[in-house]
C-alpha positions in Angstrom: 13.0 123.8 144.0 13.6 120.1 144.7 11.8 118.6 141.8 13.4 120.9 139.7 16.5 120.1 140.9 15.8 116.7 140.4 14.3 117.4 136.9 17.9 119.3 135.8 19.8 116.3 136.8 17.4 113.6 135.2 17.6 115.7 132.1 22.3 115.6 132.7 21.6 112.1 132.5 19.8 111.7 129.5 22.4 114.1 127.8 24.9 112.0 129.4 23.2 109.0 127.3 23.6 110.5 124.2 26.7 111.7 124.3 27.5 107.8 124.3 28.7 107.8 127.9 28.0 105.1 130.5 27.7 105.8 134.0 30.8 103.4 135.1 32.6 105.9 132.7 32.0 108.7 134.1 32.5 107.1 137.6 35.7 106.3 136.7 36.9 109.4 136.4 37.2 110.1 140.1 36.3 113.4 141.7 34.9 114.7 138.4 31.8 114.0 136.5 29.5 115.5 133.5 27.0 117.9 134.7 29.2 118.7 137.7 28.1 121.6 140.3 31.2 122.9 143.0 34.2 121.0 143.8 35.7 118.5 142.5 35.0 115.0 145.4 37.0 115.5 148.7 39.3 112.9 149.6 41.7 114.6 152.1 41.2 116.3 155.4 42.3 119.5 153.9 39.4 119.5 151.4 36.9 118.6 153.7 37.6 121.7 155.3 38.4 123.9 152.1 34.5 122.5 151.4 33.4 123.3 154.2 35.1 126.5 154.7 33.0 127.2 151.1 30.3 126.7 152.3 30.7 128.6 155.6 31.7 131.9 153.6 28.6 131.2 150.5 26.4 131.3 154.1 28.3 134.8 155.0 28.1 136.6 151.7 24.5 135.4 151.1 23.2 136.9 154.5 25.0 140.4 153.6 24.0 139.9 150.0 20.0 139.6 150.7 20.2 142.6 153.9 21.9 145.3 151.8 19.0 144.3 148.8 16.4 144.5 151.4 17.6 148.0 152.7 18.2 149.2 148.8 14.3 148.1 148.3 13.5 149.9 152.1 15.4 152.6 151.0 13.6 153.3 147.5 10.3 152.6 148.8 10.4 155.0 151.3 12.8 157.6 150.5 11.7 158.0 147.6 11.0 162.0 146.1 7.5 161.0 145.9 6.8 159.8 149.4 9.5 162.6 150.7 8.7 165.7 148.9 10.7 167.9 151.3 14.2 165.8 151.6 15.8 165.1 155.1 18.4 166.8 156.0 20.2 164.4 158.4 23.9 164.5 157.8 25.0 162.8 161.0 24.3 159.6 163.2 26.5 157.9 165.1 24.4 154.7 166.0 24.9 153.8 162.2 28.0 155.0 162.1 29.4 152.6 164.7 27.5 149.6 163.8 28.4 149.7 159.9 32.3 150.1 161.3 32.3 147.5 164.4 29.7 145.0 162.1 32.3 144.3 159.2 35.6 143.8 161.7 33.5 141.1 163.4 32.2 139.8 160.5 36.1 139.6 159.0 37.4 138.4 162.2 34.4 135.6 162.2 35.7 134.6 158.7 39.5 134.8 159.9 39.4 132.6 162.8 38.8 129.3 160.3 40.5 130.8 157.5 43.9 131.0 159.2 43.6 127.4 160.7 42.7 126.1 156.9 45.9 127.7 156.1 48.3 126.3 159.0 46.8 123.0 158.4 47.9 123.3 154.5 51.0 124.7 155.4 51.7 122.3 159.0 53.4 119.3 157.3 52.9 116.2 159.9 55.1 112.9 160.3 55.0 111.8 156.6 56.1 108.5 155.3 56.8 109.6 151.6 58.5 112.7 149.8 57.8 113.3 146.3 58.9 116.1 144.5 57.4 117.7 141.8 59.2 119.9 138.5 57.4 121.8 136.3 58.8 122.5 132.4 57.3 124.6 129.6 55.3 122.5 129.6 54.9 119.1 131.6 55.7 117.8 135.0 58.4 115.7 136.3 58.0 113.3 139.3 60.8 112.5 141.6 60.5 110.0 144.6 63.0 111.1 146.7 63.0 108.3 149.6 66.1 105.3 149.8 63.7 102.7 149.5 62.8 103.6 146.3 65.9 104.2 144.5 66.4 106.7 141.5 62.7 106.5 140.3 62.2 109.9 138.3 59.9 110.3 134.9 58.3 112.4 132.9 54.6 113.2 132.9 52.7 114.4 129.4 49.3 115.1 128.1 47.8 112.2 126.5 46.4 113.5 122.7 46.6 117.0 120.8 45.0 120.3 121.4 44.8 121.5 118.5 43.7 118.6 115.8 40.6 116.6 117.0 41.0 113.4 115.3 44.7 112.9 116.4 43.4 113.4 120.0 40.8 111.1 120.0 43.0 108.2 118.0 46.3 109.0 120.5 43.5 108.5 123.4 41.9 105.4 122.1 45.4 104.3 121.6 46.4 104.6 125.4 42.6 103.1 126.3 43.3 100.1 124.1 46.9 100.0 126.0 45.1 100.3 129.7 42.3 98.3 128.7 40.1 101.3 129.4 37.1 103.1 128.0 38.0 106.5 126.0 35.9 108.1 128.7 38.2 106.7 131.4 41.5 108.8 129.4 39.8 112.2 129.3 41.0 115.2 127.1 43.1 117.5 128.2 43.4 115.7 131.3 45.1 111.8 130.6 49.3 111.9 130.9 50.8 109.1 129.8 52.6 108.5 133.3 50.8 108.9 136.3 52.2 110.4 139.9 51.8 106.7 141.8 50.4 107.4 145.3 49.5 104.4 148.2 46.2 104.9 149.9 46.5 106.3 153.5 49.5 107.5 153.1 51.0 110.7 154.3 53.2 112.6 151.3 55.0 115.4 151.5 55.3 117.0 148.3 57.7 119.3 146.8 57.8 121.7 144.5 59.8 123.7 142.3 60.0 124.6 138.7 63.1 124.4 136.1 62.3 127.4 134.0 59.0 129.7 134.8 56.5 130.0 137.4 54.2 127.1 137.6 51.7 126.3 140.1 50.9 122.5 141.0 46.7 122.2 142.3 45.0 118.6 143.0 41.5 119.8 144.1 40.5 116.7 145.2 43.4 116.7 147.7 43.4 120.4 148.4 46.4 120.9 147.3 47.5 124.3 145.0 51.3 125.3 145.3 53.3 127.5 143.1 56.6 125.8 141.4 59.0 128.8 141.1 62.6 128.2 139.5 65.5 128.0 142.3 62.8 127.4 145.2 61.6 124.2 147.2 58.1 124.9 148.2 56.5 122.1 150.3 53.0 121.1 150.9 51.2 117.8 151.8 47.8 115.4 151.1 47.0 112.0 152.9 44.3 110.4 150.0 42.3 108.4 151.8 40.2 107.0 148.5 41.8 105.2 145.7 41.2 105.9 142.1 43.0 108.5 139.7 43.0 112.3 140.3 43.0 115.3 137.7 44.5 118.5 138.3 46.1 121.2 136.0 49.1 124.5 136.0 47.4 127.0 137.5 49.7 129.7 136.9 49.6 131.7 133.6 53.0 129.8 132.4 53.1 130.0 128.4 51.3 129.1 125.0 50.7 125.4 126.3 49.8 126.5 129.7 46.5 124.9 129.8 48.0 121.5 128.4 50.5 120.3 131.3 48.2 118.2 133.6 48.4 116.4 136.3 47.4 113.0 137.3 47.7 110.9 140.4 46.2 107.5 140.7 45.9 106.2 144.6 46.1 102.3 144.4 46.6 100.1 147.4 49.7 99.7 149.3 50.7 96.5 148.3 50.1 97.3 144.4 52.1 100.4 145.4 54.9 98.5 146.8 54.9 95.9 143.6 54.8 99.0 141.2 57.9 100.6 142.8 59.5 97.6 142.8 59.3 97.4 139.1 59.2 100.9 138.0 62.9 101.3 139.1 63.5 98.6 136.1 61.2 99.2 133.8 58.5 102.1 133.9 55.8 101.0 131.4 56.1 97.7 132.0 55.4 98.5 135.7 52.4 100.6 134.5 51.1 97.9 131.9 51.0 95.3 135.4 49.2 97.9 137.6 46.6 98.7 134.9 46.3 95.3 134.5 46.1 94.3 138.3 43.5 97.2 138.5 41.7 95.9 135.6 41.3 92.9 137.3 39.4 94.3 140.2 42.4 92.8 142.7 42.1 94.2 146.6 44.1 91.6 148.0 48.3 91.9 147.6 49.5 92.0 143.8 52.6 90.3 144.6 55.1 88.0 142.1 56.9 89.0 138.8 55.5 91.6 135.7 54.8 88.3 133.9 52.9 87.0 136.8 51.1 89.6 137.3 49.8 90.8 133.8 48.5 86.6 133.4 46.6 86.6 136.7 45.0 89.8 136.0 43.9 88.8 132.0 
């Protein structure tokens, strides 16, 4: 089973290869890659334990799965009309009766016990140093950073490319690589916006929710984080990223024709390119997100500090 294993993923690779994709490029698009098997790459508490909590019930199901095949091939070995000719005609046992009744409470109340901590924990906000507050619209997000210290920072978050005509996507893409100073693999389809949800590294951020015209539902998987947007209600929920690098989630709730088209992008960067970012963004969005592409470009894990101008020549 392991060489096999190993064989499938030599031969991803090699697919990988052709399709013209390096492995920094797929790399870069954190928590997913080509070939990819489960979740998406944990990088919260609340995933680790959504992963492991997975896992915990795949264990479960499959011990159930493989003893009620076992009786089912027990059962038509031996019960069968050839080796029973004259039926049984047992109607009644209470041994059996009692175990298959008491068996699945305890298996259910085995499964409960971690399931309902999972969900307090997603639904326990702790001390948090950041709000942000989410808006869906048919059909993109809005992003809201509701602290004093960051003044009125709000903006509009839409898919990168087109849906429905090929070549337009891949040029409005290659566009916004050239822009970044990016791969086209590093703005994948479907996925790229063309403003990210800014997030500093260990960080605690609450995040709110609502929607301004139908039902949406904001999910991060990475983070752990999947939260219905519903028009005239706040709902809350929190992540602490402890990686940095840039996120992908998606609507997950059936919202209209575009539905599958209103994603959702955070990119975790350091504090202090955080701090420089705000800093500029309340003046001048894109050229805030030209200097942090360009400081991230550059590789930079000390302080980004100084002017746009500063920064965009240090980094080239």
């Amino acid at each position: 089973m392991k060489a096999i294993f190993k064989r499938l993923m030599t031969m991803a690779g090699v697919a990988a290869s052709f399709a013209g994709l390096s492995t920094a490029a797929l790399a870069a698009e954190s928590g997913i890659h080509k070939w990819q098997l489960g979740f998406q790459e944990s990088v919260t508490d609340v995933m680790d334990d959504v992963t492991w909590f997975n896992g915990f019930t795949l264990v479960i199901i499959t011990i159930i799965t493989l003893f009620v095949l076992a009786l089912l091939i027990v059962s038509a070995m031996r019960f069968n009309a050839r080796s029973n000719p004259v039926p049984s005609r047992t109607s009644h046992n209470t041994m059996i009766e009692v175990v298959w009744t008491i068996a699945p409470i305890l298996i259910l109340v085995v499964i409960a016990i971690p399931s309902f901590r999972l969900l307090y924990k997603q639904l326990d906000i702790p001390e948090y140093e950041m709000t942000v507050k989410a808006t869906g619209y048919q059909w993109y997000w809005g992003y809201e950073y509701s602290d004093d210290n960051m003044g009125d920072l709000y903006f509009d978050s839409l898919m990168v490319g087109s849906y429905s005509d090929p070549e337009a996507d891949v040029a409005e893409r290659q566009e916004v690589a050239d822009a970044r100073g990016v791969t086209l693999a590093e703005v994948p389809r479907l996925l790229s916006v063309d403003n990210e949800l800014v997030i500093p590294v260990d960080t605690t951020v609450r995040l709110q929710v609502t929607s301004e015209d139908v039902i949406h539902s904001f999910a991060m998987p990475s983070f752990g984080v999947k939260i219905d947007a519903i028009p005239g209600r706040l709902n809350e929920s929190w992540f602490h990223a402890r990686q940095e690098g840039v996120f992908y989630g998606q609507c997950s709730e059936l919202c209209g024709k575009d539905h599958a088209f209103m994603p959702i992008a955070i990119r975790v960067v350091s504090k202090d390119q955080f701090q420089t970012w705000a800093t500029a963004a309340q003046d001048d969005l894109d050229a805030a997100n030209e200097a942090l592409m360009a400081s991230l470009k550059s590789g930079e894990k000390v302080a980004v500090t100084g002017t746009l101008e500063e920064i965009a020549v240090a980094a080239n």
